[in-house]
N, C-alpha and C positions, 0 to 999 in steps of 0.2 A: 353479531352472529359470526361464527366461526365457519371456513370453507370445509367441504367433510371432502376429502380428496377421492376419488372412484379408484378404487383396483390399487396393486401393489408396485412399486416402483421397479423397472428394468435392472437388471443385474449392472447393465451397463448404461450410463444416460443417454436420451436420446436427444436431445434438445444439447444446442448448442449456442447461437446467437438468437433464438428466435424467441417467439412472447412465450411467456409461459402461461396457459390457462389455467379457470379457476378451481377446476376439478383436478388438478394438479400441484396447485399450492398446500404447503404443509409446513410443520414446523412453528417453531415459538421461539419470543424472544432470547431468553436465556441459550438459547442455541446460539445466537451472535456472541454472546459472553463468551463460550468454550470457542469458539473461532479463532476471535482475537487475542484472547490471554493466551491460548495456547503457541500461534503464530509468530507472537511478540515475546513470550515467555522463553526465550530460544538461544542458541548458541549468536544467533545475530543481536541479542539486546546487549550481550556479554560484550561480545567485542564491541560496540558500541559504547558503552560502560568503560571500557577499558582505554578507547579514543579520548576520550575527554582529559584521563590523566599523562596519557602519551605527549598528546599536544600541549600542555603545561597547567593546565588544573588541578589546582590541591584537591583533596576529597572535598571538603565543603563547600569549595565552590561547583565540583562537578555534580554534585547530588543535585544541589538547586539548579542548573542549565540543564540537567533532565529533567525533572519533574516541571520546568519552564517549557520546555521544548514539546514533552511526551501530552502538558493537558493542550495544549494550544494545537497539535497536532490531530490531539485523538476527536474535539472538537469541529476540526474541518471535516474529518471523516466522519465523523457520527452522522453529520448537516447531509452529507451526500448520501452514506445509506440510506436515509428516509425513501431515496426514487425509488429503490429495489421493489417493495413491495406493492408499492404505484402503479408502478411501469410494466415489472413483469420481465423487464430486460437489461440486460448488463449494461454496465457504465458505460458504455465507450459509444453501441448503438443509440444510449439516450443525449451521446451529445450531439447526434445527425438535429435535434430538436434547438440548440442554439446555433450548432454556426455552419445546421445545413448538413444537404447528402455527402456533397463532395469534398465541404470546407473541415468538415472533422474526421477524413482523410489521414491528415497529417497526424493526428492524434492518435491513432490507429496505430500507425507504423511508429510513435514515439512511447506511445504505452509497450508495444512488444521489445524494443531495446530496453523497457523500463523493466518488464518482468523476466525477458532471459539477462540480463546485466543481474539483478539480484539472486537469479538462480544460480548464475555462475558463482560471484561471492560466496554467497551457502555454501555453496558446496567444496570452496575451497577450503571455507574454514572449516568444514566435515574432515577433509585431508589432514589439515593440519591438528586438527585433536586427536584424529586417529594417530596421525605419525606421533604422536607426543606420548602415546599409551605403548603403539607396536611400531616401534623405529626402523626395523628393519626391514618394513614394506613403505617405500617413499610415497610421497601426497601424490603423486600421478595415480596410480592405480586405484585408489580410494577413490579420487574422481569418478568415474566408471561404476567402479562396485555401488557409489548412491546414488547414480543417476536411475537403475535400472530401478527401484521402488516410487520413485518419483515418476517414472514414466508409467508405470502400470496403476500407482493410485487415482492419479490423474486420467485416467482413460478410463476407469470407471467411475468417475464423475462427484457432482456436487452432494447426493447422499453419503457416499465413501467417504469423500475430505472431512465433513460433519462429524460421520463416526468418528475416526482417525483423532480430529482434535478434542472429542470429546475425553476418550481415552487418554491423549496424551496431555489434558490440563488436571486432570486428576496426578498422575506421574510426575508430570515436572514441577507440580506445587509440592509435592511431599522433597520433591528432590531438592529444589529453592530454598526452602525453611531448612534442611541439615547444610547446606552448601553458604546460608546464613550463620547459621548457630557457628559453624565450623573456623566464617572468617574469624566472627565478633571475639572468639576465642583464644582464637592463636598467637602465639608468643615468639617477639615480645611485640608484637602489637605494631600500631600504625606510629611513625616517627612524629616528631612534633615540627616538619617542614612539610612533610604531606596532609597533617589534619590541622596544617594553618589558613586563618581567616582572613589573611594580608590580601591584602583588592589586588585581584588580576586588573591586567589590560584589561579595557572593556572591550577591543576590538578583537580582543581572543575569547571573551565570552561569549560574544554577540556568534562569532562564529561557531562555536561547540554547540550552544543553546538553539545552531539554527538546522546545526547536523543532525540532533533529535527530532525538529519539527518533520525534515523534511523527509525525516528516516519512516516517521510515523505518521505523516499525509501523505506521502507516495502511495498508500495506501487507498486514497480517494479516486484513482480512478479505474480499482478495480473492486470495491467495496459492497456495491450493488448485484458485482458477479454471484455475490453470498449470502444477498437477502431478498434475490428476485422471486425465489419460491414459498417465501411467507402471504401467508394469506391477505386479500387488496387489505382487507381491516381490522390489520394486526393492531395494538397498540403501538399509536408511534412514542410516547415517550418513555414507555421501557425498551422496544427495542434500538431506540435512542441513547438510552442511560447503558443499558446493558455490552454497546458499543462500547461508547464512551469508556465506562468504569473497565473494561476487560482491557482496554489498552493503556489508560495509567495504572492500573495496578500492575498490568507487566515489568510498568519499570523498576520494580524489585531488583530484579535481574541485570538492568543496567549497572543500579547502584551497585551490587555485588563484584560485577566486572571493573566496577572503579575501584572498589574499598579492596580486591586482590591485587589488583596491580598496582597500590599504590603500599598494599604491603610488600611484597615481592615485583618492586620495578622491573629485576634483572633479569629474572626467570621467563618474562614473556606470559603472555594470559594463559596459554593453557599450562604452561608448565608453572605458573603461580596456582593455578585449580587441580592440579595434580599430585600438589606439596603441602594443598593446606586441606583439599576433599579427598583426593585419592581417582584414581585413574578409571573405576567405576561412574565418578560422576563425570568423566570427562567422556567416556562414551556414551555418556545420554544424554551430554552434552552435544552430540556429534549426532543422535540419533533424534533431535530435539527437531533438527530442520528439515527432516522428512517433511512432516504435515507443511511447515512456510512451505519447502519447497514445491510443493504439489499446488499449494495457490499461485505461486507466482509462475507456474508452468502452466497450470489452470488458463488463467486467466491471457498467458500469452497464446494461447490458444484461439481462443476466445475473439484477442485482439488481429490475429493471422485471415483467421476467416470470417473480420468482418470488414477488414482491408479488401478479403476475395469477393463479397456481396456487391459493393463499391462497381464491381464489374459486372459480377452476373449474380441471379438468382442464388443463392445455397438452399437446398432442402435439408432436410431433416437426414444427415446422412452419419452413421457411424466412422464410416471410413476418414471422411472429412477430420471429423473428434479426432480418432488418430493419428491421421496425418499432423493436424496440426501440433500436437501433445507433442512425438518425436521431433518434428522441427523444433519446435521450442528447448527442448531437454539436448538437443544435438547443439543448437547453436552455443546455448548455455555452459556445453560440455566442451566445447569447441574454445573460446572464450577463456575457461577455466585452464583449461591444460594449456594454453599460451598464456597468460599470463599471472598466475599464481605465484611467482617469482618476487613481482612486482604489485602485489596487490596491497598494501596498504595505501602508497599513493593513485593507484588507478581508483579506487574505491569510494577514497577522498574525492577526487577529483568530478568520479559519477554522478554524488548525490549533489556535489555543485552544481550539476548541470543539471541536474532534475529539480534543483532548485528552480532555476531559472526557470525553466518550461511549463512546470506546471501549477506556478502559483496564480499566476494569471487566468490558466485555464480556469483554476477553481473558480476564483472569485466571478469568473462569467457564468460559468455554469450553474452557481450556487444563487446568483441573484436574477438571473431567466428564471429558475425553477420554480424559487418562491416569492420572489417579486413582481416578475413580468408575467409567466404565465401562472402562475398559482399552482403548480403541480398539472394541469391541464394541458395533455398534447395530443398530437393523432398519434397514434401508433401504430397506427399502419404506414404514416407518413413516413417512418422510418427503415421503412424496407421499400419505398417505391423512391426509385430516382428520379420519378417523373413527379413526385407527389408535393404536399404542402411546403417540406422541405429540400427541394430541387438546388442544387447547384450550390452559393454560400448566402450566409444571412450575413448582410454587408457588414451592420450594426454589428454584430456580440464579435466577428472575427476585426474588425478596425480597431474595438476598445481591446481587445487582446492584445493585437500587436503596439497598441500606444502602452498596455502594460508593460510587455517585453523592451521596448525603448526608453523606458523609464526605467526598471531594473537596471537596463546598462550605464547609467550615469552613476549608479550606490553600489556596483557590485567589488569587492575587494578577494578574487578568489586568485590561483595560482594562473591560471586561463588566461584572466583579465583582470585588469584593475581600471574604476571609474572613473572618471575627470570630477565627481565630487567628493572622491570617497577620503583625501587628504583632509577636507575640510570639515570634516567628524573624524578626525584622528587615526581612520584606517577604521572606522566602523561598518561595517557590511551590515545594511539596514535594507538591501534589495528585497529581500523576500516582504518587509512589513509594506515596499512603495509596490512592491508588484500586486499586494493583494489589494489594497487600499484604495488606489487610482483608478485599476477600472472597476473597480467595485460602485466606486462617487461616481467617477465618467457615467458610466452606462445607468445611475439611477438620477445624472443630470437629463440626459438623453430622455430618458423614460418620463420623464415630468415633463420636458418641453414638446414633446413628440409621441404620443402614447402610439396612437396608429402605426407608426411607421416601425414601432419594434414590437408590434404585436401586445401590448398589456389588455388583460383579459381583465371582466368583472371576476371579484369573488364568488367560489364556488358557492354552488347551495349546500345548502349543509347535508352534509353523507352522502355527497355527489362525486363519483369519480372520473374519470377519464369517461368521452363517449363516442368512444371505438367498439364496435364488436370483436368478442372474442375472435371470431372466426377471421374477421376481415383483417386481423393481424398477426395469424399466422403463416408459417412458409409453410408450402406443400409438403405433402410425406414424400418419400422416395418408392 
């Protein structure tokens, strides 16, 4: 049975961190599809795309460490959207349910570096395709001019972002296919040292193919922000697949950013898409990370005031949405205009560290969910400090950080180098041991010790959460 939502939705959203009710839920799967194809369909897949041949990948090998990188990634994500429509609540509040009120704190504040650090990015490369079209207004002032869309989409909330990327995966698919046709065409074509199949290093692989993963699960810990107002009993394996498939099909775009820059090394990415599409596609190429930008401003939002909850009560308050919306977009803008100069290696260096952080979250998060407690939480418990989940959950934060110290023996980045990582030849395998170990860990745990980490019986069937709506709402203001 499908929820019938009562009344029309607010011009501006009113819900922020809080549960969403069921008279409130709306939407269908195929709306995740236009979400993420559009969000990933972007001026960030491009340069992405175009990293893989920078760093020393021929085309055939860069095609394949995306499409490695982008299913393996869009996979972690999919697993995690399922909470959205469960829950009713965003990522970041549903991890108070593994590792506690206070202990997913830290998350809080590393998801918000996690989405103004990529606003910033965006919006740099915004600048710099604009500068590539209209030279004689430098990337500074471009910064600015697309922050202001980005703060206003974002302040009228999660029906507007929906619209917005409905509209703009219609757009950028027609634009993709001539931006396609245009490379496959051009003359005299790809050299025969770029579209060779000679074996890279493996530990430049292993690296490229982890830059995709982590480009495209960084996405998991705001993923729920965007499926919490579907209905509690949407189908979960289309709006599973519909994830899923909208984020490897993105990677089109990837490949594109590889197969230009690997025809025009010299030109630089936008000015290889400038010479082989023309300077039209590079403004909508620039106009593409609007919609990302608005999620990942979204959702730092999101993540701001729920660091504020952490301390006191949040109602239902507009001003709050705003406030937090410009601090995100201000920090982002902040960020960008300092260091755009230098943003190929800071960028690099970012998703390194988002590496690290948050593959271990996942793998905890992902096996409480559906191993230990089956989808089954309080929900209200995650707005009371005082409640079910007070203070930390010893368990899921211990295997965490055994994941984080295990990472540090594999990691081969510019940051750091491991005390194992010589002996795999300089292969950087951290991310596979950070998701893997507490993933085992914590379902060793769980077998020898059920009580003590909470594993619940299986649900009954067509049983969901048994929280009152009410009793997991914040007050109105």
């Amino acid at each position: 049975m499908t929820t019938v939502r009562q009344g029309r939705s607010p011009l501006i959203e009113e819900l922020s961190i809080h549960y969403v009710p069921v008279t409130q839920r709306h939407g269908k799967p195929r709306d995740q599809f236009t979400v993420w194809f559009a969000a990933n369909l972007s001026a960030i897949g491009l340069f992405l795309g175009s990293l893989s041949v920078v760093l020393g990948l021929t085309l055939p090998w860069a095609i394949l460490s995306i499409l490695v990188g982008y299913v393996f990634g869009a996979l972690l994500v999919a697993f995690h959207a399922m909470q959205g429509p469960r829950l009713g609540v965003p990522q970041m509040i549903q991890s108070r349910g593994q590792f506690g009120f206070y202990g997913a704190g830290v998350f809080f504040l590393a998801t918000f570096v996690l989405e103004f650090g990529y606003t910033a990015a965006q919006t740099v490369l915004q600048g710099q395709a604009m500068n590539q079209v209209v030279p004689h207004v430098s990337i500074l002032p471009w910064l600015f001019i697309f922050t202001v869309p980005t703060i206003v989409l974002a302040i009228f909330g999660y029906d507007w972002v929906h619209r917005w990327q409905r509209w703009a995966t219609i757009i950028l698919g027609i634009t993709v296919v001539i931006m396609l046709i245009q490379a496959l065409v051009y003359k005299p074509g790809l050299s025969a040292a770029e579209g060779s199949w000679a074996h890279p290093k493996l530990a430049l692989f292993a690296l490229v193919t982890a830059i995709y993963l982590i480009a495209i699960a960084s996405w998991a810990p705001n993923v729920s922000d965007y499926s919490r107002y579907l209905p509690e009993k949407v189908s979960s394996p289309r709006t599973f697949w519909s994830i899923f498939w909208g984020m490897v099909a993105s990677s089109v775009i990837a490949g594109i950013g590889a197969y230009v820059t690997a025809l025009l090394p010299k030109d630089g990415l936008f000015g290889a898409v400038d010479a082989i599409s023309g300077g039209v596609v590079v403004v909508i190429m620039a106009l593409s990370l609007i919609g990302t930008n608005v999620l990942t401003t979204y959702t730092g939002m999101l993540s701001l005031t729920s660091a504020l909850s952490t301390f006191r009560t949040v109602s239902r308050s507009q001003v709050i949405r705003v406030a937090g919306v410009v601090l995100t977009a201000g920090a982002a803008l902040l960020a960008a205009a300092l260091g755009y100069n230098s943003f190929l290696t800071s960028f690099q260096n970012f998703l390194d560290v988002l590496l690290f952080v948050f593959i271990p979250w996942s793998a905890v998060n992902l096996f409480d969910y559906y191993i230990v407690r089956k989808g089954q939480y309080n929900i209200q418990g995650f707005f009371d400090r005082n409640g079910e989940y007070k203070g930390f959950r010893t368990i899921p934060v211990l295997v965490y950080l055994v994941g984080l110290g295990i990472e540090l023996l594999f990691i081969n980045q510019t940051f750091y180098v491991g005390p194992l990582v010589s002996a795999l030849g300089g292969v950087d395998i951290s991310w596979i041991v950070g998701f893997v170990v507490p993933f085992g860990l914590y379902w060793v745990i769980a077998r020898l010790w059920p009580r003590q980490v909470g594993v619940v019986a299986a649900p009954r069937r067509g049983s969901v959460q048994d929280v009152p709506v009410q009793a997991a709402e914040a007050p109105a203001d």
